[in-house]
N, C-alpha and C positions, 0 to 999 in steps of 0.2 A: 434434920427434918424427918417428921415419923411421918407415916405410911397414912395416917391420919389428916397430918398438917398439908401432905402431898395431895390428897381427896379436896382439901379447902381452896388452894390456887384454882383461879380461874385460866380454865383450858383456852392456849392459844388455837385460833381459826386461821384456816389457811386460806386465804385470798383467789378463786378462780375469778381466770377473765372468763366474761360471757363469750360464748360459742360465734357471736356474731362479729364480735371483736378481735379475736384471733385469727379470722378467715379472711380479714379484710386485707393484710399486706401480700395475701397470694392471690387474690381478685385483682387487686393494682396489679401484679408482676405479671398475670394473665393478660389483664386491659393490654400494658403496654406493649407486650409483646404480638397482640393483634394489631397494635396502631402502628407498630412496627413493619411489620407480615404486611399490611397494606400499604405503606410510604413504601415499601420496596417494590411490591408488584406494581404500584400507581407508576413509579418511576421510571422501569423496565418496560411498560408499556409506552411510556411516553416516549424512552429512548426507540424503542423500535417503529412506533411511526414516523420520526425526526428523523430516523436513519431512509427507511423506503421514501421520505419529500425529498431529503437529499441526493438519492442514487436516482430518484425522478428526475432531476432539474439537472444533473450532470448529464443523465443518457440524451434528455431534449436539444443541451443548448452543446453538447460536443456531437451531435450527431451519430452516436454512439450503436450498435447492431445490437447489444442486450444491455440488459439494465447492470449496473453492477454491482460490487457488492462494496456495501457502508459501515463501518464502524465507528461508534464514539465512544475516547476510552474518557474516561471519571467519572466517580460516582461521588455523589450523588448528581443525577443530571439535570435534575428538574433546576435547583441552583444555577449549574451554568444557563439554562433558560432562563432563569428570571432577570437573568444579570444579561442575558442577550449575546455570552460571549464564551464559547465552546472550545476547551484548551486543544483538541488535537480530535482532528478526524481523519479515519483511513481508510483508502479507496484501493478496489484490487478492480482492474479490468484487464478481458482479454480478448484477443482477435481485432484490435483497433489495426484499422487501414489506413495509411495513410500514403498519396502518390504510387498507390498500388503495392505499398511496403506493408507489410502483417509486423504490428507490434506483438509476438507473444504474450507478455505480460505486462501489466503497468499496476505499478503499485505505487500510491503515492499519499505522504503524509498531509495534511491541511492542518498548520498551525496559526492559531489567532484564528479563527471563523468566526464572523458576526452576522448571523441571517438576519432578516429584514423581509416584511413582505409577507407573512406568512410562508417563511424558507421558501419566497420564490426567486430569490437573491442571498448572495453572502460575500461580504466584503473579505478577504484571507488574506493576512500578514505574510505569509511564507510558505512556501510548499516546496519540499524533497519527495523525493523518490528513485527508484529503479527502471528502465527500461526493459525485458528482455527480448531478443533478439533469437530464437531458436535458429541451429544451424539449418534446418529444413525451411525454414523463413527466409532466411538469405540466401537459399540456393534458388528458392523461387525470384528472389529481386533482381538474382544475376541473371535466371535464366528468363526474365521478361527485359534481357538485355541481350540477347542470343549467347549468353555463357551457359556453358553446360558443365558444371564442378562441383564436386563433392567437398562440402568445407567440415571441419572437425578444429578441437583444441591444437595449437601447439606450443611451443617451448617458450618459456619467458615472454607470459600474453600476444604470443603472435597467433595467426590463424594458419594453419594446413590445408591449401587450397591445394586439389587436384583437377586436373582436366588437359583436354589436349593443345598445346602447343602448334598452331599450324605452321605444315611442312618440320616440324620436329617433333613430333608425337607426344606421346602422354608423359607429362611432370607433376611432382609434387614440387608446389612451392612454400613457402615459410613467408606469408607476408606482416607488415606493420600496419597499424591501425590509427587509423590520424581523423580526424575530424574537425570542419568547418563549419563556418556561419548557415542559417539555416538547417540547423540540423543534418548537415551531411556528412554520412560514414564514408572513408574512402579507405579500399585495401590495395596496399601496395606491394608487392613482392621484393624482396632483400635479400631471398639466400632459396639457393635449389637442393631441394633433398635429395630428390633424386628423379631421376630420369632416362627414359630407354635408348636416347639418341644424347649422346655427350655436345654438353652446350659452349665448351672449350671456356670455361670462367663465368660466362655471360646469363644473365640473369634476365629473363624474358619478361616484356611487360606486356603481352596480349591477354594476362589474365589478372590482370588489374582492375581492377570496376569499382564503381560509389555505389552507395547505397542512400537518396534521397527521400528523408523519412519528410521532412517538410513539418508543418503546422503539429506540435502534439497537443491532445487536452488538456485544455487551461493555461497556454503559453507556457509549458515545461520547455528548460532547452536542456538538449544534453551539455553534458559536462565533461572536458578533454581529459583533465585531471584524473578521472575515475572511471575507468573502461577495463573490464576484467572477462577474460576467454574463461569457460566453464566447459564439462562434458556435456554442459544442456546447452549451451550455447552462450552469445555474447551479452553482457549486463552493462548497462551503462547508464550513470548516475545524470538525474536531471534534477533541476531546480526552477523555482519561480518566488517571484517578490510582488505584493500588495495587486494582488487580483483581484476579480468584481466578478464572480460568477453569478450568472443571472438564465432565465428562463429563455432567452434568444441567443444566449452566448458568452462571451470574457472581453471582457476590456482592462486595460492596466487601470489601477485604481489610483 
């Protein structure tokens, strides 16, 4: 082909999209990512006022001294709202009194949660959680029993109770930790650490005492099975089954 022939082809044209057309699939990926932006803030808002109806209707109907504090883990939540059925809520409270006992900490899972009522009720499958028991909490339970003892961790989940032995003076004991119906801790002494007056074998029980927690929030009972001595103090696992939390109070469901 001459340079001539090559002049007579008709020039290929190059095809532009229009300006208005090329712009469109990053408008859509903008759009969505606002409809996005907003399901997620709509959502997180929704979970935070679900959570303060919640920590409302536990502080009302446990009689509770501060509100506590709420959690609901899944996301998306607005879902489990529509569906009316909340996979796991989690509750921290503290300073709960009970029979004059100070629970340090209660932390407790809520699985299966069905509110109703505008969450002024909710029917809950299962509930676990933790007790804690600070050692400064239990010195006060023993000494609103005229015991005066200094308690701390000791060996192979016992507790190290100190205090005076009367007519034998001050002992450290090693006691065991047993628990009964209604929620009652009781510490027993089983082995002397030591002491300033020799007990000739003899293992003293004047500093033996329970600890009568009674009634916790939401029919938690403790649990024998799982009672573990800490440097912050005693933990002990509670549980409950098909509860009806409600704006006056619990009933078994």
């Amino acid at each position: 082909m001459t340079f001539e022939e090559g002049l007579d082809q008709p020039r290929r044209q190059e095809y532009v999209l229009p300006a208005r057309r090329r712009r469109w699939p990053t408008r859509l990926a903008i759009t969505l990512l606002v409809l996005v932006g907003l399901f997620v803030a709509a959502d997180r808002i929704t979970v935070s006022i679900a959570e303060s109806q919640i920590a409302k209707r536990i502080q009302q109907s446990q009689n509770l001294a501060s509100k506590p504090s709420v959690s609901i883990a899944g996301f998306p939540f607005l879902t489990q709202l529509i569906g009316m059925k909340l996979d796991k809520v989690s509750v921290d409270a503290r300073g709960i009194v009970r029979n004059g006992v100070r629970v340090t900490d209660l932390h407790v899972d809520l699985n299966g949660v069905a509110p109703s009522d505008g969450f002024k009720q909710a029917d809950v499958d299962h509930l676990s959680g933790t007790a804690l028991f600070s050692w400064t909490d239990m010195e006060s339970a023993a000494a609103a029993q005229g015991l005066d003892v200094t308690l701390a961790q000791g060996p192979d989940n016992t507790v190290r109770v100190t205090g005076n032995v009367p007519g034998l003076g001050k002992a450290t004991l090693q006691s065991k930790l047993s628990l009964s119906s209604g929620n009652r801790l009781q510490l027993t002494a089983n082995k002397v650490e030591s002491s300033a007056l020799g007990l000739n074998g003899k293992v003293p029980r004047e500093l033996d005492f329970p600890i009568n927690v009674g009634t916790l929030p939401m029919q938690l009972t403790l649990q024998t099975a799982n009672m573990q001595t800490s440097a912050d103090g005693l933990r002990v696992y509670a549980a409950a089954d098909h509860v009806l939390v409600t704006g006056s109070g619990v009933t078994s469901s």
